[in-house]
C-alpha beads as a LAMMPS data file, in Angstrom:
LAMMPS data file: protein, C-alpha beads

364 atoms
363 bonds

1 atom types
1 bond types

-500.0 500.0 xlo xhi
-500.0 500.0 ylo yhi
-500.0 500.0 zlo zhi

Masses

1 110.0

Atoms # bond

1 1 1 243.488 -136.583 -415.969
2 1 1 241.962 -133.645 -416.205
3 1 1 240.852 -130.761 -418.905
4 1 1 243.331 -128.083 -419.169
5 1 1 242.202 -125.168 -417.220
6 1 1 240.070 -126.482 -414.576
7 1 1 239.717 -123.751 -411.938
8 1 1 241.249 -121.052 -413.974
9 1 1 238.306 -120.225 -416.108
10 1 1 236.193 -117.443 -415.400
11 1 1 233.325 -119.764 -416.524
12 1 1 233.512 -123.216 -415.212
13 1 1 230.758 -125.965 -415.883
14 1 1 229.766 -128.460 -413.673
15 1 1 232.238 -130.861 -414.986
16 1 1 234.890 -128.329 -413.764
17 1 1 233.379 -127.582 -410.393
18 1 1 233.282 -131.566 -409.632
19 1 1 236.342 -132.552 -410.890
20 1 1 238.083 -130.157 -408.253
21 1 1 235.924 -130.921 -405.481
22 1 1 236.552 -134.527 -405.920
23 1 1 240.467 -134.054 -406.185
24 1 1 240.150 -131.594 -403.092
25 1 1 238.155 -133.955 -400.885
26 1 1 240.092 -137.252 -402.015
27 1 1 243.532 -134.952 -400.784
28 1 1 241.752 -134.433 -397.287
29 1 1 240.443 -138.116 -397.005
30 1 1 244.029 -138.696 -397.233
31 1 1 244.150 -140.524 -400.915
32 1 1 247.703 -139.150 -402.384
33 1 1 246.373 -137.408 -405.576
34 1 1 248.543 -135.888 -408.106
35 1 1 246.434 -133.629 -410.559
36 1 1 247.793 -133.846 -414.537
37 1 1 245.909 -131.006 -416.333
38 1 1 245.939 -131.653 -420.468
39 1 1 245.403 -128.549 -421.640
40 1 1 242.831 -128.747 -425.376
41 1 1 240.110 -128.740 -427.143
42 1 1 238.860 -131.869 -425.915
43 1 1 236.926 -133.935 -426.960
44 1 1 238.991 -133.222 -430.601
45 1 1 242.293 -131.830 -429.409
46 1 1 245.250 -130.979 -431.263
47 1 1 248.439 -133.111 -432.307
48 1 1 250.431 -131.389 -429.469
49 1 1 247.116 -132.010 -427.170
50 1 1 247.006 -135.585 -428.224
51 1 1 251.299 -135.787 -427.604
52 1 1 250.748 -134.355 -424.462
53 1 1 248.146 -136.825 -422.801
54 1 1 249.880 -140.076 -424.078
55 1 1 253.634 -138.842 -422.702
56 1 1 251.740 -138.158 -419.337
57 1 1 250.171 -141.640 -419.536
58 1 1 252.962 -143.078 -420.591
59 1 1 255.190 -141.261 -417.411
60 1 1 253.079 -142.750 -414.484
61 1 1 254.611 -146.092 -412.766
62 1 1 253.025 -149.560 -413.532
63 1 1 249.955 -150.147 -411.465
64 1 1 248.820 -146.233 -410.876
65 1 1 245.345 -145.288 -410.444
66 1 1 244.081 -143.248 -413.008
67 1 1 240.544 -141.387 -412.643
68 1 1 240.295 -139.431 -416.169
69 1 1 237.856 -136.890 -417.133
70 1 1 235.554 -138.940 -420.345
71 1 1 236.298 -135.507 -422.094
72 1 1 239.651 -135.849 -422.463
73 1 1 239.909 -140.008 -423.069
74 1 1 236.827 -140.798 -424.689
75 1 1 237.888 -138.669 -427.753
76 1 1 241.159 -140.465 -428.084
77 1 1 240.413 -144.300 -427.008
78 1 1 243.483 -145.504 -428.937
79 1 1 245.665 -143.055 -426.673
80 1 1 244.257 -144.628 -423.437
81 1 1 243.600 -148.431 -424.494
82 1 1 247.345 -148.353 -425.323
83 1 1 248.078 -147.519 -421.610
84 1 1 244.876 -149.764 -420.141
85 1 1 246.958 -153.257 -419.546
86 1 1 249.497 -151.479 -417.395
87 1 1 247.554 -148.591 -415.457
88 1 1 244.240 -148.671 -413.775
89 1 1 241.831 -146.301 -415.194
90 1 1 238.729 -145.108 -414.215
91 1 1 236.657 -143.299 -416.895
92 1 1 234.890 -140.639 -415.335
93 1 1 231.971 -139.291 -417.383
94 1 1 230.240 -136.197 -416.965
95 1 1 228.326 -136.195 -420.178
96 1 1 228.104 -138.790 -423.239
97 1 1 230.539 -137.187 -425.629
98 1 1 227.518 -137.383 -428.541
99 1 1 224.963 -136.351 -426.321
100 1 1 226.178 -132.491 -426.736
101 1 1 223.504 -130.954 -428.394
102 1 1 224.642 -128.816 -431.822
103 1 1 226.477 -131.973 -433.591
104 1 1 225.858 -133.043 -437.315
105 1 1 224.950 -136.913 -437.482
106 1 1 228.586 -137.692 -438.248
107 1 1 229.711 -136.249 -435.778
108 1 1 227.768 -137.454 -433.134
109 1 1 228.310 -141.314 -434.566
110 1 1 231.947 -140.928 -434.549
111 1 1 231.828 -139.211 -431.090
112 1 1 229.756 -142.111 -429.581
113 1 1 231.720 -144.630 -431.117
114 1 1 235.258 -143.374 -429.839
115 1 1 233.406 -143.065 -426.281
116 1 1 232.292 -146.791 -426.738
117 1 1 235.878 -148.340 -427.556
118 1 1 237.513 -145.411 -424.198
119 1 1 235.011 -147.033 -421.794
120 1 1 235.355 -150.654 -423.052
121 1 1 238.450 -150.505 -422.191
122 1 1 238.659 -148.673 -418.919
123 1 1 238.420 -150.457 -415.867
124 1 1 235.461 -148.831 -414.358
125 1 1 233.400 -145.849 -415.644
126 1 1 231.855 -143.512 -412.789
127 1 1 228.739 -141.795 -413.585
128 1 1 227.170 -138.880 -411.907
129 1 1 223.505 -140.115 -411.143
130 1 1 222.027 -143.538 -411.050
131 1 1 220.448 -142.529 -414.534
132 1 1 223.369 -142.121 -416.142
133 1 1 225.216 -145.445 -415.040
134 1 1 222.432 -147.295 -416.484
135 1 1 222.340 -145.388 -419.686
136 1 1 226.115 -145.760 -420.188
137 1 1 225.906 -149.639 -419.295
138 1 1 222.906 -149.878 -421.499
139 1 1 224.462 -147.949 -424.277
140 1 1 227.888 -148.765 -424.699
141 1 1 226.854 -152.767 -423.259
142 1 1 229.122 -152.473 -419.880
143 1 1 228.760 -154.911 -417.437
144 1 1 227.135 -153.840 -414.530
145 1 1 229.954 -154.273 -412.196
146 1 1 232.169 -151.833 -414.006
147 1 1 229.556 -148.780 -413.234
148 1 1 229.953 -147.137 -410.451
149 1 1 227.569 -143.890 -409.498
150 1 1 229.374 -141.247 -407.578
151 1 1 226.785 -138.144 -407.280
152 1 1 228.292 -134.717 -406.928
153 1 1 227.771 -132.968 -403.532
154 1 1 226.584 -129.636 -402.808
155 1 1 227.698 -126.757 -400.244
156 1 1 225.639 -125.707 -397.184
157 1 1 223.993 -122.142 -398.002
158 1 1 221.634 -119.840 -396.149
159 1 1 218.651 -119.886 -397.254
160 1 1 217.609 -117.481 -399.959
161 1 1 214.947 -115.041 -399.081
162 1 1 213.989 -114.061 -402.587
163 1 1 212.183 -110.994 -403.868
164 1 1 208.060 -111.305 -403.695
165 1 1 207.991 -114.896 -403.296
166 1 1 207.218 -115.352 -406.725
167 1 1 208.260 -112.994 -409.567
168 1 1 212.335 -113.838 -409.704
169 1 1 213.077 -116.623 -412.068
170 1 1 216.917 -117.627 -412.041
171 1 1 218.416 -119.985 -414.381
172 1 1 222.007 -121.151 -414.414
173 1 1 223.302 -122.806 -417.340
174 1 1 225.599 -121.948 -420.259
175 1 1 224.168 -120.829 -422.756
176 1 1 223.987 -123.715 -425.237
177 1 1 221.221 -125.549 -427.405
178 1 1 221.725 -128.377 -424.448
179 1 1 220.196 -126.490 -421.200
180 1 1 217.273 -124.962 -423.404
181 1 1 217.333 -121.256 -423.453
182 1 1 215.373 -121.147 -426.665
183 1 1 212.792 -123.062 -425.190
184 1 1 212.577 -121.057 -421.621
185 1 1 212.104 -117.955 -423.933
186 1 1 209.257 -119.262 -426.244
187 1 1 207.464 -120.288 -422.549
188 1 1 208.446 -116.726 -420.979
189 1 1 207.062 -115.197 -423.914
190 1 1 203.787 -116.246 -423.514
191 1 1 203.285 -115.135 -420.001
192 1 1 203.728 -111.579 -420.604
193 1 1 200.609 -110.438 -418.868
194 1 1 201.991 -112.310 -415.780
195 1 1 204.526 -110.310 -413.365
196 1 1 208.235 -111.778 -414.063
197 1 1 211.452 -111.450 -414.430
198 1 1 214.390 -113.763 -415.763
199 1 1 217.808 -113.670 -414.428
200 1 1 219.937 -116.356 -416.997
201 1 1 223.595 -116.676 -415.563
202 1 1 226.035 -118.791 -417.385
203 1 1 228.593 -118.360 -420.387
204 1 1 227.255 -117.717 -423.757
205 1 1 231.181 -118.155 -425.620
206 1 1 230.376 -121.519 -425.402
207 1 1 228.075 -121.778 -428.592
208 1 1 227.913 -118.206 -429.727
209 1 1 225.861 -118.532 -432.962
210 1 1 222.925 -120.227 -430.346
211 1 1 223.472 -117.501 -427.990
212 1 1 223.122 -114.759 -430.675
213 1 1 219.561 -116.926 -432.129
214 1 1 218.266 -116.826 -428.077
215 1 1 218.750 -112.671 -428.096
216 1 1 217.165 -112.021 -431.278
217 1 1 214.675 -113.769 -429.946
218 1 1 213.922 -111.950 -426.581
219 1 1 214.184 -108.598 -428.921
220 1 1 211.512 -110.059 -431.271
221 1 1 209.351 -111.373 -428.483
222 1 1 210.137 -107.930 -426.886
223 1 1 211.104 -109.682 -423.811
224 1 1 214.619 -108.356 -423.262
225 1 1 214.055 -106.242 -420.808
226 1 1 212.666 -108.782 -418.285
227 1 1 215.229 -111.586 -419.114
228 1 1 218.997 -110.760 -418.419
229 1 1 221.626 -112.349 -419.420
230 1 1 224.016 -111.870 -416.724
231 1 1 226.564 -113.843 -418.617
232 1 1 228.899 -116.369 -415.762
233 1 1 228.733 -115.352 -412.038
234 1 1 230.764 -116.808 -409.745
235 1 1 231.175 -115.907 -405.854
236 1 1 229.317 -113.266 -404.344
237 1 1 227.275 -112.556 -407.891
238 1 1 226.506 -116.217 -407.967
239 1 1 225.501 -116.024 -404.220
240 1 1 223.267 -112.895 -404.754
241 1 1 221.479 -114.333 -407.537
242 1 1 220.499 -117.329 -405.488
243 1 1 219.537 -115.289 -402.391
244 1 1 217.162 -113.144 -405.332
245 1 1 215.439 -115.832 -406.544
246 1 1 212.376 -117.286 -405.995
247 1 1 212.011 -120.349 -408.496
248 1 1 214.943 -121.911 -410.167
249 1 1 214.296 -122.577 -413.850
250 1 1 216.357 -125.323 -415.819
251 1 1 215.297 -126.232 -419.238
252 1 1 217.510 -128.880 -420.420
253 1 1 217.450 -131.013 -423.314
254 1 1 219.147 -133.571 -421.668
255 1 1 221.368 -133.670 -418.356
256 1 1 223.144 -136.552 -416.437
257 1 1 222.644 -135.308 -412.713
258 1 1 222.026 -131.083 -413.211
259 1 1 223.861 -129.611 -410.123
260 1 1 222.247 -125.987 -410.032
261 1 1 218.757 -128.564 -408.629
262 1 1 220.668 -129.547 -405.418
263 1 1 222.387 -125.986 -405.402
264 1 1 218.986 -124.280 -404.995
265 1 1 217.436 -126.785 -402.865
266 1 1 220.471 -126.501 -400.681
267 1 1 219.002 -122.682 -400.377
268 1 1 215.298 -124.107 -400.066
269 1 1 214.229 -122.643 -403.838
270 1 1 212.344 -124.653 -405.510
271 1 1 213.261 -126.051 -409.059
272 1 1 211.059 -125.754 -411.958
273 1 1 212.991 -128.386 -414.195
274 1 1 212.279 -130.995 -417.329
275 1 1 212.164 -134.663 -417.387
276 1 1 215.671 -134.648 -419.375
277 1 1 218.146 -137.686 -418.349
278 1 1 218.459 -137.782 -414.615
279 1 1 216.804 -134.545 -413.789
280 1 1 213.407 -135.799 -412.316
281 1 1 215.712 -138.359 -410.121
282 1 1 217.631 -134.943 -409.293
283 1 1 214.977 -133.189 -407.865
284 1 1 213.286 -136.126 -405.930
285 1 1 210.253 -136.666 -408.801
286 1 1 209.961 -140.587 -409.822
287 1 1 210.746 -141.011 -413.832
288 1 1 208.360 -139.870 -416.251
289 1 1 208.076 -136.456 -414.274
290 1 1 205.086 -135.163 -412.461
291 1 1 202.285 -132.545 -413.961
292 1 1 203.262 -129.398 -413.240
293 1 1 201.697 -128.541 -409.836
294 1 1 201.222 -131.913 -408.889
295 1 1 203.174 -134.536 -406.199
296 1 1 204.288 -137.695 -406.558
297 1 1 202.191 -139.991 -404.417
298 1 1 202.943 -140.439 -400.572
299 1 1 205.131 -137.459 -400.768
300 1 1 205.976 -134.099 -401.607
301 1 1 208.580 -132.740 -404.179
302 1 1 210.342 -129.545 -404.190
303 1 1 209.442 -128.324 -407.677
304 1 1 208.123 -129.474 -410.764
305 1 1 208.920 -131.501 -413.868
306 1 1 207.364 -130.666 -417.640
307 1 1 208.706 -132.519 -420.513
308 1 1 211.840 -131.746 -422.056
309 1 1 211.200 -128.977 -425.328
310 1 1 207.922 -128.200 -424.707
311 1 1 207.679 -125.040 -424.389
312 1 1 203.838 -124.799 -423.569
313 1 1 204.447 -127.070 -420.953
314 1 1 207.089 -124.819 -419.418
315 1 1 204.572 -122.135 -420.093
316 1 1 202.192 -123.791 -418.254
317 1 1 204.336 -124.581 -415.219
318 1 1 205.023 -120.924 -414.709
319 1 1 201.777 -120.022 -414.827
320 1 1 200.581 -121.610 -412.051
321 1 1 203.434 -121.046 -409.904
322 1 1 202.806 -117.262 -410.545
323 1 1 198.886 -117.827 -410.492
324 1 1 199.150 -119.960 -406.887
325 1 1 199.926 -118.766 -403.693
326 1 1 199.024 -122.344 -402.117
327 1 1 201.416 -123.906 -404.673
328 1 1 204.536 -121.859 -404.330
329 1 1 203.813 -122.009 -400.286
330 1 1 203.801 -126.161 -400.791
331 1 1 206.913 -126.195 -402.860
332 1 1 209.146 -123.734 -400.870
333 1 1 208.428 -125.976 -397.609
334 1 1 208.938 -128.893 -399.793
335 1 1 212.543 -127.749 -400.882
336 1 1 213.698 -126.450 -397.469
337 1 1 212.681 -130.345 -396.148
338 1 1 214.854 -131.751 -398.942
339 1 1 217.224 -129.079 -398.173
340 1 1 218.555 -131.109 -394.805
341 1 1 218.993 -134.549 -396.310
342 1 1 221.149 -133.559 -399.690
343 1 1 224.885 -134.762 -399.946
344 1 1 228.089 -132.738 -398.551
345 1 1 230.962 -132.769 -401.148
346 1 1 232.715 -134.696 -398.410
347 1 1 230.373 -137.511 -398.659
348 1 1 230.522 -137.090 -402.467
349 1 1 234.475 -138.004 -402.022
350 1 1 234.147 -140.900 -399.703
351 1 1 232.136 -142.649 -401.936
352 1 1 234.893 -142.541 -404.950
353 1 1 237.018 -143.261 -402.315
354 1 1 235.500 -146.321 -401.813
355 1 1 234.923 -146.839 -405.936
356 1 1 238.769 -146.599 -406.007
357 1 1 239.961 -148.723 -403.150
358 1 1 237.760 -151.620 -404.849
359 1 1 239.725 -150.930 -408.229
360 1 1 242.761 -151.197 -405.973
361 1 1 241.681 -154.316 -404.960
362 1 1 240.373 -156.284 -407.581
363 1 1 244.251 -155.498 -408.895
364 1 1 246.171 -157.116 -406.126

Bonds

1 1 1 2
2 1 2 3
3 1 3 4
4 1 4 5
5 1 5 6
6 1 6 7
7 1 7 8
8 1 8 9
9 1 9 10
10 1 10 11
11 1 11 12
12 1 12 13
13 1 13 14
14 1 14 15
15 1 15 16
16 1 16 17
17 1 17 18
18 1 18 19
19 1 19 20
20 1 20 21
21 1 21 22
22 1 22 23
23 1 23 24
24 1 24 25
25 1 25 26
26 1 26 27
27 1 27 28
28 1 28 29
29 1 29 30
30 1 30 31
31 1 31 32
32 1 32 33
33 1 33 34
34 1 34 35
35 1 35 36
36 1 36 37
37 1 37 38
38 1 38 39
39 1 39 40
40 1 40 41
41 1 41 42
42 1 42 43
43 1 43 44
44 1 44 45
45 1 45 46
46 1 46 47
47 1 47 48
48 1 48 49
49 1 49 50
50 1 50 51
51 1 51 52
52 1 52 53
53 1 53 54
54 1 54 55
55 1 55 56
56 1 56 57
57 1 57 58
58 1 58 59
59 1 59 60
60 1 60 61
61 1 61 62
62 1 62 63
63 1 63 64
64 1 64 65
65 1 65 66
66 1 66 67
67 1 67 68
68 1 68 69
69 1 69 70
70 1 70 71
71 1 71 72
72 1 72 73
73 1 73 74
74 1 74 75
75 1 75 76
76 1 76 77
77 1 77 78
78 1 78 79
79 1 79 80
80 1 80 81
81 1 81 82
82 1 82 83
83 1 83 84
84 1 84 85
85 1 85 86
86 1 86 87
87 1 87 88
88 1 88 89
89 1 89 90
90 1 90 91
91 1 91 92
92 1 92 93
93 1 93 94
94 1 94 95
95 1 95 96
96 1 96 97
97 1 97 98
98 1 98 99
99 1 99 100
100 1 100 101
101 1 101 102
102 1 102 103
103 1 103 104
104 1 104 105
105 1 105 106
106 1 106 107
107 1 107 108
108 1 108 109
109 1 109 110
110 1 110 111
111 1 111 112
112 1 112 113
113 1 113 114
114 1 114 115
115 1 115 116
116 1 116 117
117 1 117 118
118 1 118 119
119 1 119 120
120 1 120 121
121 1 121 122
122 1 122 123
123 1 123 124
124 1 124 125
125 1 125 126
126 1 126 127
127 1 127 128
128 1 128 129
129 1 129 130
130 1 130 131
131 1 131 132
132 1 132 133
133 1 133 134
134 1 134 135
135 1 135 136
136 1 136 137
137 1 137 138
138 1 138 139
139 1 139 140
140 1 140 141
141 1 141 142
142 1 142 143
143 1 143 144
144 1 144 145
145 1 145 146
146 1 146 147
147 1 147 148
148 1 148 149
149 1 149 150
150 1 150 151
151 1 151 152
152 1 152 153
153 1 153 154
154 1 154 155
155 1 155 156
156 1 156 157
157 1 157 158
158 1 158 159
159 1 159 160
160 1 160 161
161 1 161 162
162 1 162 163
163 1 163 164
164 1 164 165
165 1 165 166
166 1 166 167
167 1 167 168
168 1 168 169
169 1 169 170
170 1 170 171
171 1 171 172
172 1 172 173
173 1 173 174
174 1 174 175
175 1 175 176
176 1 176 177
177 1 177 178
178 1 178 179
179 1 179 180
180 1 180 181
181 1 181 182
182 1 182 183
183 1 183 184
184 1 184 185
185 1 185 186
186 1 186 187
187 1 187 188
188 1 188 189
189 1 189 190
190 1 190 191
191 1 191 192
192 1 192 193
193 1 193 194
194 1 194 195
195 1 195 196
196 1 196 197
197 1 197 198
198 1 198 199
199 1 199 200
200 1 200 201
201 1 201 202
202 1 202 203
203 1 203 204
204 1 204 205
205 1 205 206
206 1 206 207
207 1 207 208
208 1 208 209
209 1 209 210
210 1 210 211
211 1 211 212
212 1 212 213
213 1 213 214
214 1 214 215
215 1 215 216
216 1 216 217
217 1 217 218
218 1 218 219
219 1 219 220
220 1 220 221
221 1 221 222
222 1 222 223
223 1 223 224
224 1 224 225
225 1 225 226
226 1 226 227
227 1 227 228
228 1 228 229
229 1 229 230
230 1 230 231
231 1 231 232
232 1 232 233
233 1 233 234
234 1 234 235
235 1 235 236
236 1 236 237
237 1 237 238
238 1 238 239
239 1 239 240
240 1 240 241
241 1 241 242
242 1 242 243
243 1 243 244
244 1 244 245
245 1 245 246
246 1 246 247
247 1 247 248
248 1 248 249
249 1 249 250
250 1 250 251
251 1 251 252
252 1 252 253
253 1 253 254
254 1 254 255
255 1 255 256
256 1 256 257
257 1 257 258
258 1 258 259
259 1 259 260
260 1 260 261
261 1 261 262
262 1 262 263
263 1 263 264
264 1 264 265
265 1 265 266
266 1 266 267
267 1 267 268
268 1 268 269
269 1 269 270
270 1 270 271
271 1 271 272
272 1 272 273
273 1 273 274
274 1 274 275
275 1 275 276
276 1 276 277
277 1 277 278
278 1 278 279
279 1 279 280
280 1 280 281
281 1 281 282
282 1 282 283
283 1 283 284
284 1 284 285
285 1 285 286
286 1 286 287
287 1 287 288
288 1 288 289
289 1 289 290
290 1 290 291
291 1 291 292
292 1 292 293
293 1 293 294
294 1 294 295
295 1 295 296
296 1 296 297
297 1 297 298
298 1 298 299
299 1 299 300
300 1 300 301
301 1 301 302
302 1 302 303
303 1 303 304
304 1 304 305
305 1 305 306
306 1 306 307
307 1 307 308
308 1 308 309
309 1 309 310
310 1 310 311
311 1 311 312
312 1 312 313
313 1 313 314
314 1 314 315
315 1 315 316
316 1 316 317
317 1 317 318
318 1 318 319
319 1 319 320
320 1 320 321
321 1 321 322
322 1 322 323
323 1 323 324
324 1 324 325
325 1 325 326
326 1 326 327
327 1 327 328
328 1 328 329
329 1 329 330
330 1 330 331
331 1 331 332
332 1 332 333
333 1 333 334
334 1 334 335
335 1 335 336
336 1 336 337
337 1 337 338
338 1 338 339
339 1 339 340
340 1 340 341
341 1 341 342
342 1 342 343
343 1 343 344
344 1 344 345
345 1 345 346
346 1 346 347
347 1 347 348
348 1 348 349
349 1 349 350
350 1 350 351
351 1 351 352
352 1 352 353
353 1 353 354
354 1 354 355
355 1 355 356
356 1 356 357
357 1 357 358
358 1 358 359
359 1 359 360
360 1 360 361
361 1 361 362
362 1 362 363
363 1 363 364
């Protein structure tokens, strides 16, 4: 079960981009998969919305294998419970519904809640990083044997041969309170004396009144013409801001896996990221993150790690990747080692493959 619209967009997230790599390489492993779109505004959809996912449910034989997107079933756990007994569902979850930055209190309780009662009742949940499995089993008290981590793949690219080696800062995210704009632009603003400039490619219709608070503030920092908003790029834009680029920036608040890490790795840029949710594990830095400039011990990462919202940290960080030759020469070798030993989206679908065939047979 998917959201309505996957792959039609003109700006899909990550949740998108994995959902229809997963039902593309399960096809080719030679799983029979039969994709049911609900289109809504998930996680709070509509009557019709709500009509239309339990008739679909409610249509599928005894017995069938259901992987559903968390956005569209943990919003509506009495819709799916109803259907558990019969059907075998996997909750897939890209984010915890209450973990989206921008909710009241209320909101986020009732969220979480709803979330707790789709998953309790599912008969796995696949998460997207090791992280998040244990934070959803933690959370939401799941035994361990109904988590499952399935982390998303990445394509082969060329590697990018950026600008100066330094000065091009990319970040991909939407534009939301969640991936940290605000916080990138307080840093960025304090570095003006430094040589930089900010490429930011991602939706911004996604939380518009954020969006409009992150451009006042480049105009008031008087930083707007060194940090574009490109707005979403997707083929050969997406591809030429990669090849551009010399450090990828990505200040979340929070993040379960954070593909755009193993996307610019898998072009040998290094990743200038925070130590939100399963980022650190992302980019190859043990939990609690690593000082900016520094290495874990025994071995060399491909970036660095400063702690989520802290924007003098992030300041910091850029600062001495601008300020060090020796440092950005370190990090770039570091990503284009990590580069060879990330996951193919092929490998990505043979392990929930294997997730589903043991569903399969703990029903027989």
């Amino acid at each position: 079960m998917l959201p309505g619209g996957i792959g039609a967009t003109a700006s899909p997230s990550g949740g998108d981009v994995y959902d229809r790599r997963m039902c593309r390489g399960l096809t080719a492993a030679g799983r029979p998969v039969a994709e049911i779109t609900v289109p809504g505004t998930w996680p709070r959809p509509a009557p019709s919305a709500r009509a239309r996912l339990a008739e679909s449910l409610a249509a599928l034989p005894d017995g069938s294998l259901v992987l559903a997107d968390g956005l569209v079933c943990c919003g509506v756990p009495e819709i799916t419970a109803a259907q558990a007994r019969r059907l075998r569902i996997a909750v897939l979850v890209h984010l915890p519904l209450a973990a989206e930055t921008g909710l009241s209190g209320p909101e986020a309780a009732d969220l979480d809640a709803r979330e707790r009662a789709a998953v309790r009742s599912a008969d796995a949940v696949v998460a997207t990083s090791p992280w998040a499995a244990r934070w959803l089993a933690d959370h939401h008290g799941l035994e361990g044997t109904r988590t499952h981590t399935v982390e998303p793949g990445v394509d082969h690219a060329p590697l990018a041969p950026g600008t100066d080696g330094a000065a091009r800062l990319l970040c991909v995210a939407s534009l939301t309170p969640r991936k940290g704009h605000d916080v990138l632009v307080e840093a960025l603003a304090s570095i003006t004396d430094l040589d930089w400039t900010c490429e930011c490619a991602g939706p911004a219709d996604r939380a518009p009144e954020h969006a409009a608070e992150v451009r006042r503030s480049l105009a008031r920092h008087g930083i707007a013409d060194r940090v574009h908003l490109a707005g979403p790029l997707d083929g050969a834009a997406l591809e030429a801001a990669y090849a551009a680029a010399d450090l990828a920036v990505l200040p979340s608040r929070w993040e379960t896996y954070g593909m755009v890490v193993t996307e610019a790795l898998a072009r040998g840029i290094p990743v200038l990221a925070t130590d939100a949710g399963a980022l650190p594990s992302t980019l190859g830095t043990p939990a609690g993150g690593e000082a900016p400039g520094g290495e874990a011990p025994g071995r060399e990462i491909p970036g660095m790690v400063v702690p989520a919202g802290d924007a003098a940290a992030l300041a910091s960080a850029l600062h001495d990747w601008l300020g060090s030759a020796a440092l950005r020469d370190r990090l770039r070798s570091a990503a284009r080692r990590r580069r060879r030993s990330l996951r193919s989206w092929t490998e990505a679908a043979a392990r929930m493959d294997s997730v589903l065939q043991g569903l399969e047979r703990e029903r027989r």
